[in-house]
N, C-alpha and C positions, 0 to 999 in steps of 0.2 A: 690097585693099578697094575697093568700086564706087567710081565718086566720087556724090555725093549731085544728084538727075535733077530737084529740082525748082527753081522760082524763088523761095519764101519758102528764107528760111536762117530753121532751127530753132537757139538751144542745145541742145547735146549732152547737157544734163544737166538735171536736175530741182533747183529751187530747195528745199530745206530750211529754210533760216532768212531770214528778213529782216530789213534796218536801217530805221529809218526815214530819209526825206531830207530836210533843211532847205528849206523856202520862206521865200524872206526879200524883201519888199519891195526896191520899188527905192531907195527912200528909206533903208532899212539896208543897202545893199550901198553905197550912195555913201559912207554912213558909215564902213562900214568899210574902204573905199578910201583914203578920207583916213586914218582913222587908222592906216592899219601905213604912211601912206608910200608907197601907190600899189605898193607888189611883192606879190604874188599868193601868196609864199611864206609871208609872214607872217600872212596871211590864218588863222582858227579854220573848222576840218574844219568847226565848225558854222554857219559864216557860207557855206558851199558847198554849192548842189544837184547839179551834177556833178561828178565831180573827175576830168579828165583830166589833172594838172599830172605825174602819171608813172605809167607803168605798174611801176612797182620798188618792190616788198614791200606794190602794193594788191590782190592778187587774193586772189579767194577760195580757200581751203583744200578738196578733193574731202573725203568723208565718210570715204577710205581713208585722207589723209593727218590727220585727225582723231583718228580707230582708232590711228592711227601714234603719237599723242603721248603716249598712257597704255603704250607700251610701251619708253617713256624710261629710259636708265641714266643716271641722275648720278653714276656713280662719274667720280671727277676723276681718272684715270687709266686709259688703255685701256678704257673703258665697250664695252656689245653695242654704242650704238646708233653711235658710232665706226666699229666693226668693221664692221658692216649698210651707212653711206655707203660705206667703204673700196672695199667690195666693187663697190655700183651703177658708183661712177665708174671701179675699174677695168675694170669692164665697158666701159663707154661711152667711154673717153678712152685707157684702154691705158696712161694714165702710172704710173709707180712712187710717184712720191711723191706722196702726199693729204694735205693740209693745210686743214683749215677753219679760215675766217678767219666775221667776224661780219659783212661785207659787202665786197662787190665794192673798195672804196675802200680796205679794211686790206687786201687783195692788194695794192695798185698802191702804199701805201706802203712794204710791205716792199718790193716789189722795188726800188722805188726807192731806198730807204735803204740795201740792202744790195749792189747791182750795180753804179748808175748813179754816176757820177762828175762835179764840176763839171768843163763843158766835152764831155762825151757829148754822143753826136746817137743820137737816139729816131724811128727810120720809122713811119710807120702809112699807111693810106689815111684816115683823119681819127680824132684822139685824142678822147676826149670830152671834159668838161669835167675832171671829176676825175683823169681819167688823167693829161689836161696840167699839171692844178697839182700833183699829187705829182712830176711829172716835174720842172718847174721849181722847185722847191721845194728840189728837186736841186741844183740849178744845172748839171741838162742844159737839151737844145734838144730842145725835139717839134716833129719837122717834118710834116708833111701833104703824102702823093702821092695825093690820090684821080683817077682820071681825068677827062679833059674832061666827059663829060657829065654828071658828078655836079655840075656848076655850072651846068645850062642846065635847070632845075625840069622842065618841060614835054617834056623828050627822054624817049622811051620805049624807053630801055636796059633788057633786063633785067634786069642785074646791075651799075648805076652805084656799088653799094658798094665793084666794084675798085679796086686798087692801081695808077697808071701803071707798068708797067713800066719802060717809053724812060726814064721822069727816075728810079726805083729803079735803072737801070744804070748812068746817068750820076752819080747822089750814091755808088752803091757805087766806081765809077772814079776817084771824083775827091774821095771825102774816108772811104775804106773806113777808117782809122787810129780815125776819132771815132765812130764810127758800135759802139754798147753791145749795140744790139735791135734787131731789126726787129719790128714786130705789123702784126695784122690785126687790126679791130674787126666781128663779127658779130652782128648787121649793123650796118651804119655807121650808125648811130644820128646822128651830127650831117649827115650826108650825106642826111639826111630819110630814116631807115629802111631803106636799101637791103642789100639782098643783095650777097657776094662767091662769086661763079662757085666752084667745085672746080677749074677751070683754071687760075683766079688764084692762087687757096690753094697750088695745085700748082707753078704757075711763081715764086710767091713764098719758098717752101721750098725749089724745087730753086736759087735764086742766091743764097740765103740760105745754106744748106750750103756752094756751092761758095766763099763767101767766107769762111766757119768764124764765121759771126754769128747769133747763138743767135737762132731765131724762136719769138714767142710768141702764141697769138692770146689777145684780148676776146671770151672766150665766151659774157657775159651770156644771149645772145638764138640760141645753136649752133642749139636746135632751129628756132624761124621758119628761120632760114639753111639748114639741112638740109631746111627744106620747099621752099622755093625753088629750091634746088638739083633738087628730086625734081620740080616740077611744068613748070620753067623753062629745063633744060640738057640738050640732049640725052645720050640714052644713059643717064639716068638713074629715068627712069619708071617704070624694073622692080624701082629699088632701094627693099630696107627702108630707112626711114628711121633704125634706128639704124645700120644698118650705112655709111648719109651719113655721119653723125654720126662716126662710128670710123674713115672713109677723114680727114674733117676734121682729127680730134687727131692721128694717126698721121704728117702732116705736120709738125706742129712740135712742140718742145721744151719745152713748157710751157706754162700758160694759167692768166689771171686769171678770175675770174666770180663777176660778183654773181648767187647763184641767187634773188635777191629777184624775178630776171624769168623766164627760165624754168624756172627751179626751181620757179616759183610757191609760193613762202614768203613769211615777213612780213618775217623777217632771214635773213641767211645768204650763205653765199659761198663761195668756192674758190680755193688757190693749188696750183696742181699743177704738175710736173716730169717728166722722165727725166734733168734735169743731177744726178747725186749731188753737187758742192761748190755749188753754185748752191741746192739742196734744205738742205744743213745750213747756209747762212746763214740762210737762209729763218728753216727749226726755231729756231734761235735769238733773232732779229729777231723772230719770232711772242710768242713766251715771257714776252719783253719788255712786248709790249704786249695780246694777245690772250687767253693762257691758255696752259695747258698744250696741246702739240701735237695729243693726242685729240680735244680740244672747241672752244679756236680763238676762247673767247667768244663759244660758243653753249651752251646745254642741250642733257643728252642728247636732250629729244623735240625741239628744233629740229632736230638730225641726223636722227631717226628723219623727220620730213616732208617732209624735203630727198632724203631720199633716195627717199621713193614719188615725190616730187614730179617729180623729175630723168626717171624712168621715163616718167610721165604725160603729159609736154611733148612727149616723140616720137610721142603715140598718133595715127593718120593721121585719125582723127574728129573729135578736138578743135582740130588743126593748120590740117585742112580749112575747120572751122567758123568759126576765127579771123580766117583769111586773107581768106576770104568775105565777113565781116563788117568790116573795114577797107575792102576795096574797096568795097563798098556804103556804108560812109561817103563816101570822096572820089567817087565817082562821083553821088551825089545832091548834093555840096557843087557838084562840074561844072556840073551839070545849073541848076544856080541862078547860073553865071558866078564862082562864089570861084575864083580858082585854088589849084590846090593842086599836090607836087611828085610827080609821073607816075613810071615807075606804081605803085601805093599799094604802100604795104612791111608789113610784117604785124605794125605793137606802136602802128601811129600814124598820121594825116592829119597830113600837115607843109602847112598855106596857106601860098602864097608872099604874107606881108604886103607884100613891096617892090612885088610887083605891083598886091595890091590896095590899097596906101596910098600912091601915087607921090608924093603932095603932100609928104610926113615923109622927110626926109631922114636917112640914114644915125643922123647924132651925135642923133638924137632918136627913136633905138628904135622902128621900123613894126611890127617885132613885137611889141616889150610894149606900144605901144600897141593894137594889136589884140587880144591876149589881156587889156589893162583894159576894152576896150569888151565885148567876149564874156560876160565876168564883169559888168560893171554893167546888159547886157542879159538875161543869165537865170542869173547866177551860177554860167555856167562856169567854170569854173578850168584854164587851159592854161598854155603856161611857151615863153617864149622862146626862139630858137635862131637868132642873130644879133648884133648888135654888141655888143648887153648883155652877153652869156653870152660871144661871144668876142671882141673889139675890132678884128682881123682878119678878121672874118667874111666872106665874097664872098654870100651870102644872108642874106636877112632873115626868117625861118618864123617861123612860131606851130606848135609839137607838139603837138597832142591826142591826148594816150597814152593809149589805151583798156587799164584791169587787166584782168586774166584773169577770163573768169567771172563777172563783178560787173553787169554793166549789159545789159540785154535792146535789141530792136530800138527799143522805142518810147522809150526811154532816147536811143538815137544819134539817131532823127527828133526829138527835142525838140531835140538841140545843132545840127543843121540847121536848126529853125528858128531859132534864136536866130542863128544865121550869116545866114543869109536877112536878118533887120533889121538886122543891124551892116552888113552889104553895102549893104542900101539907101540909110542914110546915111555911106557910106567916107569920101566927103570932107569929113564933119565932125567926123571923128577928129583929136582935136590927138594930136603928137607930148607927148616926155617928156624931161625933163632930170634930172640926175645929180645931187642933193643933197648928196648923204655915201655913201661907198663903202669896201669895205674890202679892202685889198693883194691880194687872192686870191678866188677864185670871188664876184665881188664881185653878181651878179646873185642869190646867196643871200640876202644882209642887206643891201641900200642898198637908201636909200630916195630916191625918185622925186619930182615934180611936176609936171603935164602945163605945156605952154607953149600956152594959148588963140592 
């Protein structure tokens, strides 16, 4: 396919239905600040003009994956619409065993429930939130090897969602006995978006094999990653993008994925395999908590859209379109002095808030406090990605996850301006302190208080 010759980026698609969107004073956005407690999570859809707080299970539905849902089997055993994903994802992944789960999170619990052991060590190039508390949850360790420049915002790597190798060789040498899993997260999502190379995937599979340690990737976001790979790496420009996509899985052993992202569905997910005893704990582990192995606590028309949807994600027009449209976010945020984390990754603008809030110090969250001001200035809704969300964090971001399909260009110039004012006054942004929090992914449910 061309690639597209002009400078407006068009959607690729025609709007059908509209929602309407919240204007809410500034005087009710204060209020509603205070009252959830100052976290952004607790905040009502209705008190939100923008919501980029995640791009996972907010996109819109195409008119084919619509079509899709009236030809739903609900039989609670072996249903068509079962059969129909089975098929997409062996298509696309090459694994044997298909499991739907109800989201990306009931994958990462069974595996953890049924593989991981207290005292396991868990690789990744960076876990994300949910991955690491089912992990720990465990009472394994999730360790994080992403390479140097995935800590330096501003480095124009093209593929900072790599794995280090040097220190994967060195933890495989010197502690291979603990060591459960290794993963790749696609794309590194807490790494501010970034892509992982086909060379990394490759050289991560080939020392993962020769150690006999089962690799898994986080395939939420495979297609962005497989564009990346297509637009970014040489020797790959020629390649179809499912056929990325199929070099991707066919290196590792299995894979989690919430297709809330690029499944682009509302719910849904994937626990897939080639391990046959690692697959029947699974099956059983699922049973438990999910549903019968066909459906996975989904409906059949949730499979029936998961599956056009999975298709959809790889189309080179809408990939193109997406990718486009991110960078045209951070590069107009540039262009106004935000910094943000180089170079744009394709589900999100991550601002570097440590840069732009140097006065807030670490233990006082520069990124939730920037994502409170964003919101009290035009009722954005962004989401943290720093000490809040991990207490170890080496960055401080604010993510604006733009859904699938949902929001036009004059949509993303209204969150540039609203960037634009919060910048102008950075330095009158008070930091935030920890009221009440809770054992585990505590940036979900505590609640906050700015310190003036």
């Amino acid at each position: 396919m061309q690639e597209w010759e002009f400078r407006t980026i068009i959607e690729p698609f025609r709007i059908k239905m509209v929602e309407d969107i919240p204007l809410l004073t500034r005087e009710q956005r204060e209020a509603a600040l205070e009252r959830t407690g100052y976290n952004l999570f607790r905040l009502l859809a209705s008190e939100v003009t923008i919501d980029l707080l995640t791009d996972s299970g907010t996109g819109a539905m195409s008119a084919n994956q619509w079509a899709a849902l009236t030809l739903g089997d609900e039989s609670y055993a072996g249903s068509r619409s079962f059969q129909r994903l089975e098929a997409v994802v062996h298509r696309l992944t090459g694994f044997r065993h298909v499991l739907p789960v109800h989201q990306g999170r009931a994958a990462e619990r069974i595996l953890a429930r049924t593989v991981l052991k207290p005292g396991a060590l868990i690789l990744n190039n960076t876990h994300f939130d949910t991955t690491r508390a089912n992990i720990e949850v465990a009472g394994a360790e999730a360790r994080d090897l992403p390479i140097p420049e995935a800590r330096v915002p501003e480095a124009e790597h093209p593929f900072k969602g790599d794995m280090d190798l040097d220190a994967l060789d060195r933890v495989i040498a010197e502690e291979r006995d603990r060591i459960a899993l290794i993963m790749l997260t696609l794309t590194n999502n807490a790494a501010g978006g970034q892509p992982v190379s086909m060379a990394n995937i490759e050289a991560v599979s080939e020392r993962a094999r020769a150690a006999g340690i089962p690799f898994f990737l986080d395939a939420a976001r495979f297609a962005e990653n497989a564009w990346f790979i297509h637009t970014r790496e040489p020797g790959y420009d020629h390649w179809d993008l499912t056929d990325i996509a199929r070099r991707m899985f066919s290196l590792a052993d299995g894979c989690t994925m919430s297709a809330k992202k690029d499944g682009i569905v509302n719910i849904g997910g994937l626990l897939c395999t080639n391990l046959d005893e690692w697959a029947t704990l699974f099956r059983n582990e699922l049973i438990l908590g999910e549903g019968f192995p066909t459906y996975g606590g989904l409906a059949g028309r949730d499979l029936e859209a998961m599956a056009v949807g999975l298709e959809e994600s790889l189309d080179h027009g809408y990939l193109q379109y997406r990718s486009r449209s991110i960078a045209y976010f951070a590069e107009h945020l540039e262009e106004l002095g935000v910094p943000v984390v180089r170079p744009p990754g394709g589900h999100a603008v991550f601002i570097d808030a440590g840069r732009l809030l140097p006065h807030i110090p670490k233990d006082r969250f520069p990124g939730h406090a920037l994502a409170a001001a964003m919101y009290l200035e035009g009722g954005v809704r962004g989401v943290e990605i720093g000490s809040l969300m991990f207490p170890e964090a080496k960055l401080e971001l604010l993510r604006l996850a733009v859904p699938r399909r949902v929001y036009t260009q004059a949509h993303i110039d209204y969150v540039i301006e609203v960037a634009e004012r919060v910048a102008a006054r950075a330095e009158r942004i008070p930091g935030y302190r920890l009221v009440e929090e809770p054992p585990f992914l505590r940036h979900f449910t505590a609640t906050l208080a700015p310190v003036r």
